[in-house]
Structures are given as C-alpha cells and as structure tokens.
Phi, psi and omega in degrees: 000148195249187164311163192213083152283069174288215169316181168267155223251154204280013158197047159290150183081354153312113164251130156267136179252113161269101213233008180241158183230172169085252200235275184340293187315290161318309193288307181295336194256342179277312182327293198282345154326293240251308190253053152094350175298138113346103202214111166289079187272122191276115215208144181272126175335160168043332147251288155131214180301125173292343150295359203279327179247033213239060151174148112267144049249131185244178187280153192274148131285171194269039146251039191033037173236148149307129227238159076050333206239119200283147165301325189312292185269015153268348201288320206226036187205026164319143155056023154260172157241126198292128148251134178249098187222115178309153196227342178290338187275144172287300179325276176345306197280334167312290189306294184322290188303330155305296158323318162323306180311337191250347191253193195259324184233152196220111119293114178222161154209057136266173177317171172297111152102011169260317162312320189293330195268008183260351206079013194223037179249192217279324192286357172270319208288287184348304191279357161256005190219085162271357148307311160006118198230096176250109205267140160251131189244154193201171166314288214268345181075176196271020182199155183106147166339324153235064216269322220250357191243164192274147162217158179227159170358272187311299154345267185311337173305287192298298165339287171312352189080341184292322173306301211300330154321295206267106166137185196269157185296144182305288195335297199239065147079022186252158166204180202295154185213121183282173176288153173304320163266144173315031197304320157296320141327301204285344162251358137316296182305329191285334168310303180327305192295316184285321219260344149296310203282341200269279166340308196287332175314326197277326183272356166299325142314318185229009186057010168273128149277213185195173194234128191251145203208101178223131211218119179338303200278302207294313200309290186328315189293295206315331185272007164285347169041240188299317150329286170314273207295342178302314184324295217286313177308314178267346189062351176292149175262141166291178185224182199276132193240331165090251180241027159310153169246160192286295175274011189226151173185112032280125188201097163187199176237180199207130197294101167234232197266002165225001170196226154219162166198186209259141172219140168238048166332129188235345168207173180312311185312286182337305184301336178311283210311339193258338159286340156287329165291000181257347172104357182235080173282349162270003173285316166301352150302298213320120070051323180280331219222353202290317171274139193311291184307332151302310173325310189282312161283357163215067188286324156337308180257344194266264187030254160336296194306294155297331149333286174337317213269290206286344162317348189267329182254187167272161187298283190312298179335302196278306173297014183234319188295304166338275193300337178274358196255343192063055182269095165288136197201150206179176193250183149229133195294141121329155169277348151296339175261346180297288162325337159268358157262150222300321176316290174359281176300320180286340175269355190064032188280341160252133196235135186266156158222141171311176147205142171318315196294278158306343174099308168196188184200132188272144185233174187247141185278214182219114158325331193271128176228094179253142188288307187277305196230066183294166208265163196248135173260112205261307193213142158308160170327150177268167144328141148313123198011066174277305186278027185302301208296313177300292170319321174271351151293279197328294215268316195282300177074060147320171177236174172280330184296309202279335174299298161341299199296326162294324164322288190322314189286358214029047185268305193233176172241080173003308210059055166320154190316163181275137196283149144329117170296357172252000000 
C-alpha cells in the first residue's frame, strides 16, 4: 500500500508535542499521527531517538548501503516531524516551552523530576496552555516507591509476571521468557493513546486540560487479565504452560508429521468435532475429556493422546481437514509468510512510503479501519532534524537568521541529509 491522502483524519487540526523516545512513547504519538495529529517529535542535535542506533538492521540507500537509520526506530516514528533542539540548553528549553504553549497534547518518558528542573513539567506549562492534555509515561509512574528508577521493556516483562507465564514448565526444558517484542512498551502506549483520547473528550466540555500518569509496570499488571484475577480469586500462582492455554484444552500447538500448528478449540462441540476428523471419537465420549473443565484437569493425560493423532498427518492436512469441519485451527508462520499472506495484504498491513534515502520503505500499517476518518499514511520517519526550520518558523516564526544563529550556537540542528553509516 502506498501513501494515502483521504479525508482529514479524525484528529486533524490536533499539534502533539513528542518529547518521548525508544517505544511506549513513539508508539502512542505515531497512533495519534496516524489517525490525523500534527506530531512534533523533539530529538538531540547530532543524535536523536536512542533508537535510531538500535541495530543493524539498518535502511539500505538506494545504492545499497546502510544508512543511519535503524528498523527499530522506523517501526514507531511514521508521520512525525523531527525537530532537533539541545534540550539541555536554556535556549531550548525556551523554544520547547513555547511549542508547548501552542500545542494541544505534551508526551514525555522522562525520569520522574527531570522535566521539572527544565521549566518543562506540567504545573509550569499548565500555566501558559491550560488546555494542555500532558501525558507522562514512566517505569514506575510518578508515585511510589520506585517512582525514581528507570524502566525498560525487558525489566517490566520480569517485574509485571508476564516471564513468569511465559515458556515451558521446567518438567519439559523450559524456563521464564520474555515476549519476542517490546509488548510492554507497545501497551503502555496504548494505554497511553486511550487515556489521551479520553482527556480530549473531557476538555470538549470544559476546556481543560489535564495531567496523565501512565506507567510501564501498572500497562503490564492490568494485562495479566485472566490469568492475574485467576490468581487473585484462587490464591494459586500459575506456573508456565508452554503454548498451552490455563483454562481451555485443546488450545496449544501440536506436532505434525512435519511441522506444528495450532488447533484451538473453544467449546465442547468443536472437541466433538475435532475428535471425529482424527478418527477417534471415543476421546470425545470419554467422561475424563467430554467437558472443557474436565479437559482442563486432566490436560496430562488428553495431551500426549492428541499428540499421538496429529503426528499421522501433514500441518496442511490437518488445517484443510479442520477449518472444514469448523475446528479453529492455523499454522505458525514466520514473519516472512506473515507478511506473504493474502489476508495480510488485502488488509494493507503492509505499507510503502517514500524516503530520501532509500526511494521508499515497507512499514507494518495501523490495525484502526474507521469507516469517516480513516488512518492517513503522510510521511515516512523522518531525518534526524528535517523539520526543525519548518516547524519553528511555522509555529514560532523563527527568521531564517535566528534559526541560523542557533544552529551556530548548537542550540538547534537543522537538519542535513543524514550521513552513511558506512
């Protein structure tokens, strides 16, 4: 799918001020991009977004060499534009507090208390923007016992309970595992993104803004869901299931004579049904296996049994026998067939965009399909300070002299193209 210019976007006429870096942050402000904002992003002369160097992989030019600019931080920075401002600087922090003054939403994920020595926390902005919508994303959130320590991803995985979930039980060779992706970052932003959208609601009534406390570690907890309230309800801690599911079975994956794939039973009927295409209808009699909650205590012995069954066919065998009987059930892809399947594509998940460098670049699309205000593909990530001179004429009305002049000083970074890393 290429760039897109529908309607204006369901929160066009929006300015987001982005003051945040790495995911959580990124994630939540390319959302409200994506669905039509204005989106500033604020990044340090000569360096940028600390992901910007967080790989290889990096983007080819279109002479095949590597560029500056990492997947990582093409993954969250769609549809912003980079401004590059010493942030350390009093001049900065001037300029910041200005753009503030003007704009409709504030994202940061600094430390607790770092902003505030800036001049740039909410009760200083608040008092020239009191429409301000100032969101803070943090480890640990602005209170508490560890209010003051930093957190990333990998951290908050182990903290939050989710490793403790995830991979297989010791018994069969497993140990604690984070998720394959930053997924706590990426439900932090989302959180982030609803408790904006929530706020804005609130000032079309009253004309306020407001000060938002959204936290690595709280996104992490709330999203232990069933699992978490099992707890709290039973007082047992679960232990690790591998691709197991706690309360449903058959729900995992399964071996077959050449690869595994999923079969995901969800109610009784299905378990009939899936034991008469395997040819074994008495597991579905069985008194041990006919009900799910029986299933589920004697997941030990039903297991092994199904195992037994699916090993006699191919993966394709079994998901064409399945999916006919209306047995859920798939394979599991790589991200290469992910990205080759028809579904994928026909859904747009993938997207092309120009870039200076590269000629263009595939980005992963936005999951949001609004029927009036659908999400807008505008601009690719940007350069390291491509939009500085523009953005701060536009909002500010910088001269070209005084932007020069700042430059000089390393107050701001213009932006030239950015160099080859080789």
């Amino acid at each position: 799918m290429s760039p897109s210019s529908p309607a204006p976007g369901a929160l066009s006429g929006l300015v987001v001020l982005d003051l945040s870096r790495i995911l959580a942050g990124p994630t939540c402000t390319q959302i409200l991009g994506d669905l039509g904002a204005e989106v500033i992003k604020i990044e340090r002369p000569g360096r940028g977004d600390d992901t910007r160097g967080w790989g290889p992989p990096f983007l080819k030019d279109k002479d095949g060499n590597e560029t500056a600019e990492s997947a990582y931080y093409l993954s969250s920075n769609r549809n912003k534009a980079s401004v590059a401002i010493d942030l350390s600087s009093q001049e900065g922090q001037s300029l910041i507090a200005d753009l503030a003054a003007k704009a409709d939403i504030l994202v940061e994920n600094f430390k607790v208390g770092d902003l505030k020595r800036r001049g740039l926390d909410y009760a200083t902005l608040k008092a020239r923007n009191p429409r301000l919508i100032y969101c803070s994303i943090s480890g640990f959130g602005q209170t508490g016992p560890y209010a003051h320590r930093a957190g990333y991803d990998f951290l908050i995985q182990g903290m939050g309970g989710i490793m403790s979930l995830t991979g297989f039980a010791d018994e069969d060779g497993g140990t604690e595992t984070k998720c394959g992706v930053g997924i706590a970052d990426v439900m932090c932003g989302m959180y982030a993104t609803v408790s904006i959208l929530a706020a804005l609601n609130h000032r079309h009534s009253t004309d306020e803004g407001q000060h938002i406390d959204i936290s690595l570690l709280d996104a992490q907890v709330s999203w232990l869901i069933n699992q978490g309230v099992g707890y709290l309800v039973s007082g047992n801690v679960p232990g690790r299931l591998g691709n197991g599911h706690p309360t449903i079975v058959p729900y995992e994956t399964f071996p077959a004579a050449d690869q595994s794939f999923i079969i995901a039973v969800g109610n009784d009927t299905q378990f009939q049904k899936f034991c008469t295409v395997a040819g074994a209808p008495e597991l579905g009699a069985d008194p041990q296996f006919a009900k799910n909650a029986d299933r589920v205590r004697n997941r030990k012995e039903l297991i092994p049994l199904i195992r037994r069954l699916t090993i006699e066919k191919t993966a394709d065998e079994w998901i064409k026998l399945l999916e006919e009987a209306g047995v859920p059930c798939g394979p599991v892809n790589d991200l290469g067939q992910v990205f080759d399947d028809p579904q994928i594509q026909q859904r747009n998940m993938r997207i092309t965009l120009p870039h200076p460098l590269s000629g263009d670049v595939d980005l992963i699309g936005s999951p949001i399909n609004l029927e009036k205000t659908p999400v807008g593909y505008r601009n690719a990530p940007p350069l390291l300070g491509a939009d500085t001179q523009d953005v701060l004429a536009r909002h500010l009305g910088l001269t070209a002299e005084q932007l020069s002049d700042l430059e000089a000083i390393g107050i701001l970074d213009l932006g030239a193209d950015a160099p080859n890393k080789g």
